[in-house]
C-alpha positions in Angstrom: -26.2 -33.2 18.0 -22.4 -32.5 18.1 -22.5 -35.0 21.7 -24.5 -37.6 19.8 -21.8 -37.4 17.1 -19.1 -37.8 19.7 -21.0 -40.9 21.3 -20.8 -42.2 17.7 -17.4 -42.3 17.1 -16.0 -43.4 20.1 -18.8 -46.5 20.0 -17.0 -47.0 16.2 -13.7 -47.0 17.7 -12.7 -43.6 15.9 -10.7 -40.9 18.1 -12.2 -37.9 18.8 -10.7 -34.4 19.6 -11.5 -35.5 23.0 -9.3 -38.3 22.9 -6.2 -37.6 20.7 -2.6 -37.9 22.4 -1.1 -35.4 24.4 1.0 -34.4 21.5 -1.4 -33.0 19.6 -3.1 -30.8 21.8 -3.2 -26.9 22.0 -0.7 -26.0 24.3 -1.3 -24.1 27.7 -1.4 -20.2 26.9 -0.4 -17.7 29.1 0.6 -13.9 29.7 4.1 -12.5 28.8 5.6 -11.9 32.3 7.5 -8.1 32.2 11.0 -9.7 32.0 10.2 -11.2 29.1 8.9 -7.9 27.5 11.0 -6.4 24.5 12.4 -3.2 25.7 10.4 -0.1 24.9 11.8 2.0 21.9 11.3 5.6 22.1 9.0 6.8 19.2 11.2 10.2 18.5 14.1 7.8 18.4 12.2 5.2 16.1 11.4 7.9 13.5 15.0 9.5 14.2 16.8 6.3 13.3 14.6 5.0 10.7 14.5 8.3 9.1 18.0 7.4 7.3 16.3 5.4 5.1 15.6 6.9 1.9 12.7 5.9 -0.4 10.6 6.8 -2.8 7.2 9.0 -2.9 3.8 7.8 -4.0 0.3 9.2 -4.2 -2.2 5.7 -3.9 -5.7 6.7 -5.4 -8.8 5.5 -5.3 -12.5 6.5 -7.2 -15.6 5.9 -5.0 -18.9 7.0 -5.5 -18.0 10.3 -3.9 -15.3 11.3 -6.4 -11.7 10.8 -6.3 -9.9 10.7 -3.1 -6.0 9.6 -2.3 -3.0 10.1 0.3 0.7 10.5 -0.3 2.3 7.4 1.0 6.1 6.2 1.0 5.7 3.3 2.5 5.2 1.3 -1.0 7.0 -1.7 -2.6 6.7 -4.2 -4.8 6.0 -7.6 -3.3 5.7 -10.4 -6.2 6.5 -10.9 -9.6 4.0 -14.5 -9.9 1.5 -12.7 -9.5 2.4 -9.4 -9.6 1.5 -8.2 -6.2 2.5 -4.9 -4.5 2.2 -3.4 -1.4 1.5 -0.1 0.7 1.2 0.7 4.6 -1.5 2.9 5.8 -2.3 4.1 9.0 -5.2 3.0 11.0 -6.2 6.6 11.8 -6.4 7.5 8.0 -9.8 8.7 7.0 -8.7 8.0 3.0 -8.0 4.0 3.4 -11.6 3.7 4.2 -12.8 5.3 0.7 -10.1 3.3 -0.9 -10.8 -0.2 1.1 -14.8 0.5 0.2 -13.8 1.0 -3.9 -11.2 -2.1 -3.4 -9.1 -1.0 -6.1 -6.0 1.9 -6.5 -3.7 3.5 -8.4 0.1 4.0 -6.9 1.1 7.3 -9.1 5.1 7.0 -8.3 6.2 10.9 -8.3 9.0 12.7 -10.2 11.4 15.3 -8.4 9.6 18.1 -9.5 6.3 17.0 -7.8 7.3 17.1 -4.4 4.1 20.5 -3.9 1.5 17.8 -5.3 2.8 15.2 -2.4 1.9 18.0 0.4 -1.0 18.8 -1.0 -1.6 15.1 -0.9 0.0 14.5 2.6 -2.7 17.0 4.0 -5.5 15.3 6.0 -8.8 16.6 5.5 -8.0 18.9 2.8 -9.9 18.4 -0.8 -7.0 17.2 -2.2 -7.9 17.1 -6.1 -8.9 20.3 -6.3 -7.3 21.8 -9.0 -5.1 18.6 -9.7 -6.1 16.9 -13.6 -6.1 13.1 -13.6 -7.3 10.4 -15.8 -9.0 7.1 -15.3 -6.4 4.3 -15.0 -7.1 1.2 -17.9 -7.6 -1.4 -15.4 -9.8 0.0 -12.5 -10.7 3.9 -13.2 -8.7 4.8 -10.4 -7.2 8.5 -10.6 -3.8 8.3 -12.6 -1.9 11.7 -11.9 -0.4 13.4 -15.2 3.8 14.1 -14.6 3.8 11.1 -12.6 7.2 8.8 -14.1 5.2 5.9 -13.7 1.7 4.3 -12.5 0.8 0.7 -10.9 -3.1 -0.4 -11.3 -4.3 -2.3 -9.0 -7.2 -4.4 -6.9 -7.1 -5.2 -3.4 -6.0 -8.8 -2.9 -5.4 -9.2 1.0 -5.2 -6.3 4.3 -2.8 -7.1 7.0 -2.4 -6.0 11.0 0.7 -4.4 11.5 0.5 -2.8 14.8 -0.7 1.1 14.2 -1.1 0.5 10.3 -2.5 -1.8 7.8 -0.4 -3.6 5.4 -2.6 -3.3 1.9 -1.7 -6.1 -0.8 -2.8 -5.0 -4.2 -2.9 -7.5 -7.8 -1.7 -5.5 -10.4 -3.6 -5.5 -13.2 -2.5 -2.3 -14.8 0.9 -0.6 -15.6 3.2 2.1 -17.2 5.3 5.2 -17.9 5.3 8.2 -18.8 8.1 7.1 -21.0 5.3 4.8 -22.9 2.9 7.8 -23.7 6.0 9.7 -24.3 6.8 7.1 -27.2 3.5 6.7 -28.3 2.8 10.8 -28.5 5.4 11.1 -30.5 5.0 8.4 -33.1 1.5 10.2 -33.4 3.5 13.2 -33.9 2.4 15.0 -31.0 4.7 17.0 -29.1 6.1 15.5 -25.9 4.2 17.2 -22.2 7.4 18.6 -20.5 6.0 17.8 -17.3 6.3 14.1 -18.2 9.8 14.3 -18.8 12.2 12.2 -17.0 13.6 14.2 -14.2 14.1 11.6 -11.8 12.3 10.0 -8.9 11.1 12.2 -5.7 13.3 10.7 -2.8 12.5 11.4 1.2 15.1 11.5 3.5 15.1 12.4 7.1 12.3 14.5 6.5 13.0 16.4 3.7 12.7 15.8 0.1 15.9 15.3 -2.7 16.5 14.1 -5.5 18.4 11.5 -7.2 21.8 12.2 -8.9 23.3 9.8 -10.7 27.4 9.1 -11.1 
């Protein structure tokens, strides 16, 4: 049929893809030759030099049908303000994304300084990581929002990315808030104020180790 088709046209007088101008077709692939190769970069060195950069601490969440699963993740940002977008890296080899790509929906629970424990327990592959950890269903999706946690982004998946060894996960937002907000709220209702939602600051990650931020 498609060879019929082609008959058609050029019998009409109409181009085909078979005919168009030089300028328009693909051009010629080929391999990368070795001196055109970027140089290799050491992976200690990578994670030595890129290790200066300090950021912020995340737990992303999901709910599936097997209960609540989730992963502690730096590697968050936000992406876009119309629409509100976000964004989190994974790694390929995670054995959480694939919970949290079958629920297609999260929760990104940004941690305070004084929840650096909960991140290991988090950062622990394998492990049953809610046990013994209290949550609550975010509004928006019913993801697991983590109690202390200075603030919470509610999400759906929108788009998944290559990106060499990890995915690049873009999330709607459809959710969001602060402990600050309950804190107001509680205590217009009279209700005294949960010390572990306090502000104490963000959990930073620097080279390694864990800090805290310390304003001037």
């Amino acid at each position: 049929m498609a060879a019929t088709a082609v008959r058609y046209l050029r019998s009409a007088g109409a181009p085909t893809a078979m005919d168009a101008p030089a300028r328009h077709r693909r051009p010629a692939l080929r391999t990368v030759r070795d001196d055109e190769r970027a140089p290799a970069v050491d992976g200690a060195e990578f994670r030595r030099v890129l290790g200066h950069f300090a950021s912020g601490v995340t737990i992303v969440t999901a709910l599936d049908e097997d209960g609540p699963t989730g992963f502690a993740c730096q590697s968050f940002a936000s992406l876009s303000l119309d629409p509100p977008l976000v964004v989190f890296m994974v790694a390929r080899t995670s054995t959480t994304w694939p919970r949290i790509a079958q629920a297609g929906r999260f929760c990104v629970n940004v941690l305070g300084a004084e929840q650096g424990e909960l991140c290991r327990a988090f950062a622990v592959s394998g492990a049953d990581k809610f046990a013994g950890v209290a949550w609550d269903p975010a509004p928006a999706t019913g993801s697991p929002r983590l109690p202390g946690a200075p603030a919470w982004v509610d999400c759906v998946i929108s788009a998944v990315h290559t990106g060499g060894d990890h995915l690049i996960v873009v999330g709607r937002v459809e959710a969001l808030g602060t402990a600050a907000d309950a804190a107001g709220t509680a205590g217009k209702s009279g209700a005294a104020e949960d010390p572990a939602t306090a502000e104490g600051g963000p959990l930073l990650f620097h080279q390694g180790r864990f800090g805290r931020f310390s304003p001037r």
